[in-house]
C-alpha positions in Angstrom: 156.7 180.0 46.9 157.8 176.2 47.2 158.8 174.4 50.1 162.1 174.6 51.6 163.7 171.9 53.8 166.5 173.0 55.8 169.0 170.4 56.2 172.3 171.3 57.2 171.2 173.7 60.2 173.9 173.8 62.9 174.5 175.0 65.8 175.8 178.8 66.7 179.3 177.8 67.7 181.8 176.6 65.2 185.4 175.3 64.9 186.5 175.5 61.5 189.7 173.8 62.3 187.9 170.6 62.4 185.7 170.4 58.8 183.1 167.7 59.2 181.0 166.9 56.0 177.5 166.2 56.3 176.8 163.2 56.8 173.3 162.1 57.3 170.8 162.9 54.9 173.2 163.9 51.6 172.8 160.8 49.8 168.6 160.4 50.9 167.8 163.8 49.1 170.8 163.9 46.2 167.8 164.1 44.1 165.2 166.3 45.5 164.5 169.1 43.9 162.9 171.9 46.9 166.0 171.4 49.4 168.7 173.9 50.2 171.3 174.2 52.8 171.8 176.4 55.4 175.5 175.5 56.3 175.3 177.2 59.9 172.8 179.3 62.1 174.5 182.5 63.1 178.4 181.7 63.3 180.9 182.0 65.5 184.5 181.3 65.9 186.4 179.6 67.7 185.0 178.5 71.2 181.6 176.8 71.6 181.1 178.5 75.5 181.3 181.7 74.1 179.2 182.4 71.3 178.3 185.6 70.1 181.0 187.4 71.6 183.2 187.6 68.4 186.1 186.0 68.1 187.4 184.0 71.0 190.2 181.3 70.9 189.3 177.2 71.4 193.3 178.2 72.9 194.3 173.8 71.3 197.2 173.3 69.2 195.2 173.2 66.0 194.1 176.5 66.3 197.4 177.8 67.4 199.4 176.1 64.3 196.7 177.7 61.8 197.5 181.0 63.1 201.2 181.0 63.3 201.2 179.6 59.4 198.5 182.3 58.5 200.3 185.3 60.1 203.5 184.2 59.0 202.0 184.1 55.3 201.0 187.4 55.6 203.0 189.6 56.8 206.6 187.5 56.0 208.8 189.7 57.9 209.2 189.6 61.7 210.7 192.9 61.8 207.2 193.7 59.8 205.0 192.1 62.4 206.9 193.3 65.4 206.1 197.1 64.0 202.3 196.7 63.3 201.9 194.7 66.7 204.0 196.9 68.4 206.4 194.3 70.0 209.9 194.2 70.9 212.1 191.4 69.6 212.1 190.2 73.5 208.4 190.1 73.4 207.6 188.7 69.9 211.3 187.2 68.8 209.7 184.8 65.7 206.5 183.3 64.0 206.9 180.5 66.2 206.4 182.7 69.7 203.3 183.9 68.4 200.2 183.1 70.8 196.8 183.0 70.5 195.1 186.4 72.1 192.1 186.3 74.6 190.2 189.5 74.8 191.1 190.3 78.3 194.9 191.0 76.5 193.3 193.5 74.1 193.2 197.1 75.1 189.2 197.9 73.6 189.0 200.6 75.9 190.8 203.9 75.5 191.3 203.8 79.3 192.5 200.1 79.6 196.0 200.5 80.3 196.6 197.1 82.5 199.3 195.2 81.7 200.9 196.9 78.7 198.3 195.5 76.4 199.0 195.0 72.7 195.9 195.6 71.0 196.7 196.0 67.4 196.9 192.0 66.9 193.2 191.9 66.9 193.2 192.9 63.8 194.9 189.9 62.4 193.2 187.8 64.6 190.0 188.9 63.3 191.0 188.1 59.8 192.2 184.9 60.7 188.7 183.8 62.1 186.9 185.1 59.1 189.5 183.5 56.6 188.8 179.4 58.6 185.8 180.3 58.3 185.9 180.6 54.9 188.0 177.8 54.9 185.1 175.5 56.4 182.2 176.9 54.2 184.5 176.2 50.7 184.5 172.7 52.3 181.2 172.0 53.1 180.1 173.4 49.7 182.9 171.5 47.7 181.3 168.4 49.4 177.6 169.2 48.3 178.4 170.6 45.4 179.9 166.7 44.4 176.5 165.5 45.2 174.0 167.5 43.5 174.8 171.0 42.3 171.9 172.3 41.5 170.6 172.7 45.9 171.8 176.1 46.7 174.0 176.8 50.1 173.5 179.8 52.5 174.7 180.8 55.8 172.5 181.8 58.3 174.0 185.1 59.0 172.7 187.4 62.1 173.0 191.4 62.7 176.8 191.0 63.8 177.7 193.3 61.3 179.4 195.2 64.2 180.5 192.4 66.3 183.6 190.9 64.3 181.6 187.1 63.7 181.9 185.9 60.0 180.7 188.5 57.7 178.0 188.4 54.2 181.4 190.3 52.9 183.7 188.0 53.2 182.0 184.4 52.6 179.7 185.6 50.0 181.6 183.9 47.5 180.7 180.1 48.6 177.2 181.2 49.2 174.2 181.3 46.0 172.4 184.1 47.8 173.6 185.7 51.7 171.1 186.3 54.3 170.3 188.5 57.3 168.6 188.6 60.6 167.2 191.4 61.4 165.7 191.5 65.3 166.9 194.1 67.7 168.6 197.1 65.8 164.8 198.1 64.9 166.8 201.8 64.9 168.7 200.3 61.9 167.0 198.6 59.3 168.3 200.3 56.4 171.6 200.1 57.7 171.3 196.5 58.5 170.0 195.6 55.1 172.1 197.7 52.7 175.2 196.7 54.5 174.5 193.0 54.2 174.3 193.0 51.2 176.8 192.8 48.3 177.0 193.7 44.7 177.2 190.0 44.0 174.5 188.1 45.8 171.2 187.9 46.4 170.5 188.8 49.9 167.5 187.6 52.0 166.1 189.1 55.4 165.9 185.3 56.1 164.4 185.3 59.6 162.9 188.4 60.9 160.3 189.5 63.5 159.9 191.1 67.0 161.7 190.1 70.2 159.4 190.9 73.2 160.0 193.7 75.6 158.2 194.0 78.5 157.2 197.0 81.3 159.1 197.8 84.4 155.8 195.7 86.0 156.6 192.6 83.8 153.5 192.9 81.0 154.1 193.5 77.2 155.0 197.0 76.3 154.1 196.6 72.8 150.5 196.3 71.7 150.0 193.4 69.2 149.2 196.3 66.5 152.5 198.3 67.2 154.5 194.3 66.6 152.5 194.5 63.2 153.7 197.9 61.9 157.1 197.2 63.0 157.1 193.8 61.4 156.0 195.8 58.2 158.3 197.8 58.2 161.2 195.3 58.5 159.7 193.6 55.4 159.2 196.7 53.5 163.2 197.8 54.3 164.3 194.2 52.7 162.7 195.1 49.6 163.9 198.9 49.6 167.4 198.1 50.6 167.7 195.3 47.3 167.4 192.5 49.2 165.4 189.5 48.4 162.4 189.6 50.5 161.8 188.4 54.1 160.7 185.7 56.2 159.0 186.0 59.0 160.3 184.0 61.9 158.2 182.3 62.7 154.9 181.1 62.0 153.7 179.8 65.0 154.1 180.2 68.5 156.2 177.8 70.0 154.9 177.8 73.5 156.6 174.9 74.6 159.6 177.0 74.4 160.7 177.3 78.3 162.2 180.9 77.7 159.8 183.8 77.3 162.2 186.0 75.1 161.7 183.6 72.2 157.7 182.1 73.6 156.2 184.6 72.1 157.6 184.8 68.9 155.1 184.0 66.1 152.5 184.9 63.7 149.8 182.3 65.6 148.9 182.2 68.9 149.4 179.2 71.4 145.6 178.4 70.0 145.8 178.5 66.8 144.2 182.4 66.3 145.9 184.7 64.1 147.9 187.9 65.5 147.8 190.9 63.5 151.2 190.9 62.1 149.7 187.2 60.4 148.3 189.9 57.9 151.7 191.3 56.5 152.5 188.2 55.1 149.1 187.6 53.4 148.9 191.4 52.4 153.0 191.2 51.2 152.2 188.5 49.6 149.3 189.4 47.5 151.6 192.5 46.3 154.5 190.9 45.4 152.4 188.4 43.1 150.6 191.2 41.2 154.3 192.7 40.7 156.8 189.6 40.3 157.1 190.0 36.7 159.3 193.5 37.7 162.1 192.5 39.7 164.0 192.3 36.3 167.9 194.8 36.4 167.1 196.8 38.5 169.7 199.8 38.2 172.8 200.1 41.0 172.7 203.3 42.9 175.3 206.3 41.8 176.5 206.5 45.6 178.6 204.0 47.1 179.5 203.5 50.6 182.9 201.7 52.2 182.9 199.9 55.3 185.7 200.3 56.7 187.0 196.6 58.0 190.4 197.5 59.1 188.5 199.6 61.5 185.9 197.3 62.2 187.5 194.1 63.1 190.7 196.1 64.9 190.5 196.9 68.9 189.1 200.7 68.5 186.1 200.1 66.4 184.2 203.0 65.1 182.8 202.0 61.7 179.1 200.7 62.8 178.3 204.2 64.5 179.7 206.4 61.5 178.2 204.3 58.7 174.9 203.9 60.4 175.0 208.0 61.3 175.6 208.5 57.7 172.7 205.9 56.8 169.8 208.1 58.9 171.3 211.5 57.5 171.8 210.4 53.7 168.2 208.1 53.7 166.1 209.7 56.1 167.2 213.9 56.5 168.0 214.0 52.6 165.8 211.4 50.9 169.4 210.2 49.0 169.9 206.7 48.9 173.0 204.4 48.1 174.6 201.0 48.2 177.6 199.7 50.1 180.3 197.2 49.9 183.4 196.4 52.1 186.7 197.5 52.5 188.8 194.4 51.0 186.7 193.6 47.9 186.1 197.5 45.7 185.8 195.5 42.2 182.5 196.4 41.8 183.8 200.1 41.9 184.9 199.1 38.5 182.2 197.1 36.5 179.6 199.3 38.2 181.1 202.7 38.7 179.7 205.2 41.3 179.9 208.8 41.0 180.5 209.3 44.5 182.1 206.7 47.0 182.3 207.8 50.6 185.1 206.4 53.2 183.3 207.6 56.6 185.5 208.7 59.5 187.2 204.9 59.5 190.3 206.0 61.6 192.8 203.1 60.3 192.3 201.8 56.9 194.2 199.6 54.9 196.6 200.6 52.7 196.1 198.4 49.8 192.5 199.5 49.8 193.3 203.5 50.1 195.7 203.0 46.8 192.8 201.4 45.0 190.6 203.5 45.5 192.7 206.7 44.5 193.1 204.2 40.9 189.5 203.8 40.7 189.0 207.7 41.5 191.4 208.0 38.8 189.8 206.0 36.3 186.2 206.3 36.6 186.1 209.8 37.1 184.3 209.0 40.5 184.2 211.7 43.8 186.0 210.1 47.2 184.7 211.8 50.2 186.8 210.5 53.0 186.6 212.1 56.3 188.3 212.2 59.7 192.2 211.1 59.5 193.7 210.3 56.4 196.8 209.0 57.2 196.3 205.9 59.3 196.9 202.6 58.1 195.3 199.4 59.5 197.5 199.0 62.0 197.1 202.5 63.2 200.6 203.7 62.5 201.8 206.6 60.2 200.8 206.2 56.3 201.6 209.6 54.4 199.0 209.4 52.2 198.3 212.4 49.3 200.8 215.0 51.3 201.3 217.5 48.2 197.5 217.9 48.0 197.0 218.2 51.8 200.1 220.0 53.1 201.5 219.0 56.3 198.7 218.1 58.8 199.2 217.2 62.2 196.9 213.9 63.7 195.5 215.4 67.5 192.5 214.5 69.7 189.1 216.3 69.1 187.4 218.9 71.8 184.1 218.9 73.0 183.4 221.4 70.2 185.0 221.6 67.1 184.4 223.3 63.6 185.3 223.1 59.8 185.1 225.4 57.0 183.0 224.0 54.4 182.9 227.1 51.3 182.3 230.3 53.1 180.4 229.0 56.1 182.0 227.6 59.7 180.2 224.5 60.5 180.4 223.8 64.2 180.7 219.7 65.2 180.7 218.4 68.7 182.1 215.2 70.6 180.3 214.5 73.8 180.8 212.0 76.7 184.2 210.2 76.0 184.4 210.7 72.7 187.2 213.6 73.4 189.4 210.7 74.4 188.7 208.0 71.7 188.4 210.3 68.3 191.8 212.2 66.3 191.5 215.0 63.7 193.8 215.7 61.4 194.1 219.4 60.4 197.4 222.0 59.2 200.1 222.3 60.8 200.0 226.3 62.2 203.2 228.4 61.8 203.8 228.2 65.9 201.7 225.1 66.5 198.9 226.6 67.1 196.1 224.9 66.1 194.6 225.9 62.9 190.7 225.0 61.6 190.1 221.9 59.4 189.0 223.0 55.6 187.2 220.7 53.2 189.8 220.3 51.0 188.7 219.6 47.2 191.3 218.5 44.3 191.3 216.5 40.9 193.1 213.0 41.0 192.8 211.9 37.5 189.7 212.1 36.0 187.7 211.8 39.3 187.9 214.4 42.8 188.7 214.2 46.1 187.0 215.6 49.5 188.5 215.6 52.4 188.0 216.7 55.6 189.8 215.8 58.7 187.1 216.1 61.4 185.2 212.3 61.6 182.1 214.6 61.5 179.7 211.2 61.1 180.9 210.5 64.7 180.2 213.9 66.1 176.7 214.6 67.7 175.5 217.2 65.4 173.7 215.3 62.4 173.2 218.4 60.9 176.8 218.7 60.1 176.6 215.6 58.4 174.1 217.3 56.2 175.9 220.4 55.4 178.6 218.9 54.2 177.5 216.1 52.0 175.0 218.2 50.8 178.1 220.2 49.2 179.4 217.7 48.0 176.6 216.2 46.3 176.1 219.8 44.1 179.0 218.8 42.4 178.5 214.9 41.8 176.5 214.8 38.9 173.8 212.6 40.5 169.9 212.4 38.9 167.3 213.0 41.3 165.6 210.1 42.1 162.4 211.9 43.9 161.1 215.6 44.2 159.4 215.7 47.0 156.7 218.2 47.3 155.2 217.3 50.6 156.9 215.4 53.3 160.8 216.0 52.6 161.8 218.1 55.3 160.3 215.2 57.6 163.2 213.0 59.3 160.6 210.4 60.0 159.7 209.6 56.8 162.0 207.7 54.5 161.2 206.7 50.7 162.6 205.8 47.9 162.4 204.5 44.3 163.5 201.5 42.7 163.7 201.5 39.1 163.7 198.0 37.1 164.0 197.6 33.3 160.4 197.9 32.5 158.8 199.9 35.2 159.5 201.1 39.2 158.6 199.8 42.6 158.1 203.1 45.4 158.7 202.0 49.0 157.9 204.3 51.6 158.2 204.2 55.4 156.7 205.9 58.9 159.0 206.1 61.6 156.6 209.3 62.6 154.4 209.4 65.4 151.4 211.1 63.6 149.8 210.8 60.1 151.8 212.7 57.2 150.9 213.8 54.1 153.4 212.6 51.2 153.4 214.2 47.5 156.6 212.8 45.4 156.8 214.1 41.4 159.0 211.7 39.4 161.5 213.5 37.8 161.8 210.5 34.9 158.1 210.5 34.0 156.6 213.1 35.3 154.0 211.6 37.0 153.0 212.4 40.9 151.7 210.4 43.9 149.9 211.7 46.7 149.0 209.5 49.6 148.5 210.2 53.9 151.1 207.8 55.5 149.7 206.4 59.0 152.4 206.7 62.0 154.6 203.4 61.8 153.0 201.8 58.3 154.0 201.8 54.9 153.2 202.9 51.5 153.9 200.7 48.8 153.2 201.0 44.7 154.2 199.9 41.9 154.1 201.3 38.2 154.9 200.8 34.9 158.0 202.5 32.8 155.4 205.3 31.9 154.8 205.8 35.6 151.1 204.3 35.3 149.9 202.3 38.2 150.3 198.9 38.4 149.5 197.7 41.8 149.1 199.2 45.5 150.2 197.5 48.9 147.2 197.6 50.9 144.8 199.3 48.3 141.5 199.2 50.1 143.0 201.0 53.3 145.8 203.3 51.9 144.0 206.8 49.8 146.0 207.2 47.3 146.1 209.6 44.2 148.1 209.3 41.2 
């Protein structure tokens, strides 16, 4: 691997409204050949004294002018705006009264009634941060692009995924490959990964590794053998989830660091010695080199997955808990993986159609988006599963969406414990702690009102399906729900099985998964299990069968050739393995 420089590292906090070009070392390397640029370490917008709290106003005229011209360009009408922001003339009477919204005017909570709060806003808000941001990056590459194009551009981007900073989805476009840092959602890695990523670009796990936690009594809680399995496994989910690779951050200890969450961060010690996780490099690396011819088209997966954005980056966001509940079920309980892609950009839906696309319990979602969607179903002969209310739009108001398939249904809050038919069986769901207040259903309308169990409804559109039910069922508490009904709805979906697993499958702690290339396969699998396991997976393409004991917290990683014979092993001499 050559040596990278980074160059254009900045800081966390970011004003796009003022675009600076780099000034300092652009012409001194226009010609070297083993620099790229890393445009900005983890972003946020706007205010420097509050960084990674998601967007948050600078509150100067700049700003202010920028998102009075952006709003007014989108939305056109007053009458329009006034609807989705749910404003009277008095309160919003033209572009020009518009004002730039601090959180404490947004109504997050449920039960945050102060002050007549108008929360939908946010959502525009939002999109105006991660459109400046854009803004600034187009800039910044236009400038180094003029210098030497050949240097390729990133953004440092870290796990905020879920907290409304500048997204791999959005800016991916004036980036050559989009990153991710994965540190303290160690619950999430394949969620993290696969929903970093897009269909486009590259994505790299570009700075990765184990933030110290520490006893009640102040010492380490984690053994330096329990930070090398995790910091394994972290590598081995960047591979599985199509990502790039990893680096490990870093590689050694900076102990002149005067802040002991980040101390005792790397692979050497303050004197010189080599910690365990120091291995997982050497041993990753001596893999990947007996292997590196492979990484050659490797196939998309048949299942794709929507994040919802409207949801997302609006005032009542839900989309991080449903799509990582649907990640643990779909990868871990049933061993069925997929790839994901956001709301606003589905043209991958076309050159790389799915056969089933899943919309998880978003709530609101965008109109435009819903239409396309029901074109692509249409045209590509895909399956839409979408669950929970149907007929939200992005500014949660009224959207009649597909009314002659669904009959009348009637949007209401969920109980503690709800139920939906799925076939002939009643699968029971339940909403615990305050989700009672913060979820809707949608279900029919009963002759009297009464209220009147949700069905899974099923009907052609086109050449594709739909599924629908109107319980959010990712959100509920019961994961086996989950199960039950994607696992009906995967019977009908057409899609190959990637793995049989004959021993291990029924274990929730075990994921694994295969990775097929043009000429041959790479198998990834991962502990999350607290005692050894046995693993036996047939390959349903070649027929041939691997049988190996996975230790509690490693990996297991192989690779072979398009006839399914061996072609390397991760950790040979200490993993028994039989093929």
């Amino acid at each position: 691997m050559p040596n990278i420089i980074v160059l254009a590292r900045g800081r966390n906090d970011l004003h796009p409204l003022g675009i600076i070009a780099p000034v300092n070392h652009r012409n001194r390397h226009r010609e070297s050949k083993h620099v790229h640029w890393d445009l900005i370490n983890e972003p946020s917008v706007f205010d420097p004294k509050r960084i990674f709290e998601g967007p948050r106003s600078a509150q100067d005229p700049h700003e202010l002018a920028a998102f009075r011209s952006w709003v007014k360009e989108r939305h056109r009408d007053i009458a329009l705006l006034q609807a989705r922001w749910n404003m009277t003339p008095e309160q919003l009477s033209s572009f020009e009264a518009i004002t730039l919204p601090e959180a404490e005017e947004i109504n997050f909570d449920v039960q945050d009634m102060r002050n007549g709060k108008k929360g939908t806003r946010w959502l525009d808000y939002s999109l105006f941060g991660m459109d400046m941001f854009n803004a600034w990056a187009r800039e910044m590459n236009a400038t180094l692009r003029s210098l030497q194009p050949k240097q390729m551009i990133t953004v440092g981007q870290d796990e905020a995924l879920s907290a409304q900073r500048p997204s791999t989805h959005f800016y991916e476009s004036v980036a050559d490959y989009t990153t991710n840092h994965s540190w303290w959602l160690n619950d999430q890695l394949v969620w993290d990964g696969l929903f970093s990523k897009t269909s486009a670009k590259s994505n790299l796990i570009q700075e990765t590794g184990i933030m110290y936690v520490e006893t009640p009594d102040g010492r380490a809680k984690r053994s330096e053998e329990e930070l090398r399995d995790l910091l394994e496994r972290k590598y081995a989910y960047a591979f599985a989830t199509g990502g790039a690779g990893a680096v490990q951050w870093i590689w050694n200890t900076n102990y002149y660091m005067d802040n002991v969450n980040e101390s005792n961060i790397g692979a050497l010690r303050a004197d010189g010695t080599e910690k365990p996780e120091a291995d997982v490099c050497y041993d990753f690396g001596r893999f990947i080199e007996q292997v590196s011819d492979l990484f050659v088209g490797c196939q998309v997966e048949d299942i794709a997955v929507v994040y919802p954005y409207s949801n997302d980056l609006s005032n009542r966001r839900v989309a991080a808990e449903a799509t990582s509940r649907l990640t643990r079920v779909l990868a871990y309980d049933m061993k069925v993986h997929f790839r994901a892609l956001g709301e606003y950009d589905l043209k991958e839906l076309r050159t790389h159609p799915a056969k089933l696309i899943v919309v998880p319990s978003p709530h609101n979602f965008g109109d435009e988006a819903f239409s396309e969607l029901i074109q692509i179903v249409e045209e590509t002969g895909a399956t839409l599963l979408y669950t929970g209310p149907l007929n939200l739009d992005a500014y949660w108001q009224p959207a009649a969406r597909l009314s002659r398939h669904t009959g009348e249904v009637k949007l209401s809050n969920v109980l503690r414990e709800e139920a939906f038919v799925c076939g002939d069986d009643i699968v029971p769901v339940s909403f615990g702690q305050r989700k009672i207040a913060e979820l809707c259903k949608e279900a029919p309308c009963g002759i009297n009102g009464e209220a009147v169990m949700p069905k899974v409804l099923e009907w052609s559109q086109g050449k594709g399906r739909v599924v629908w039910c109107g319980l959010p069922v990712e959100l509920s508490d019961r994961t086996d729900a989950i199960g039950i009904l994607y696992g009906h709805v995967l019977k009908t979906c057409g899609l190959k099985q990637e793995l049989e697993w004959l021993a291990g499958g029924d274990n929730s702690g075990l994921y694994g998964r295969k990775l097929r290339f043009e000429d041959g396969a790479l198998y990834i699998f991962v502990s999350e299990y607290g005692y050894p396991a046995n693993v036996a997976v047939r390959d349903p393409e070649h027929g041939g069968t691997y049988c190996f004991q996975l230790e509690p917290g490693r990996i297991a990683m192989f690779a072979v050739d398009a006839d399914g014979a061996l072609r390397a092993v991760y950790r040979k001499q200490q993993v028994e393995f039989k093929a």
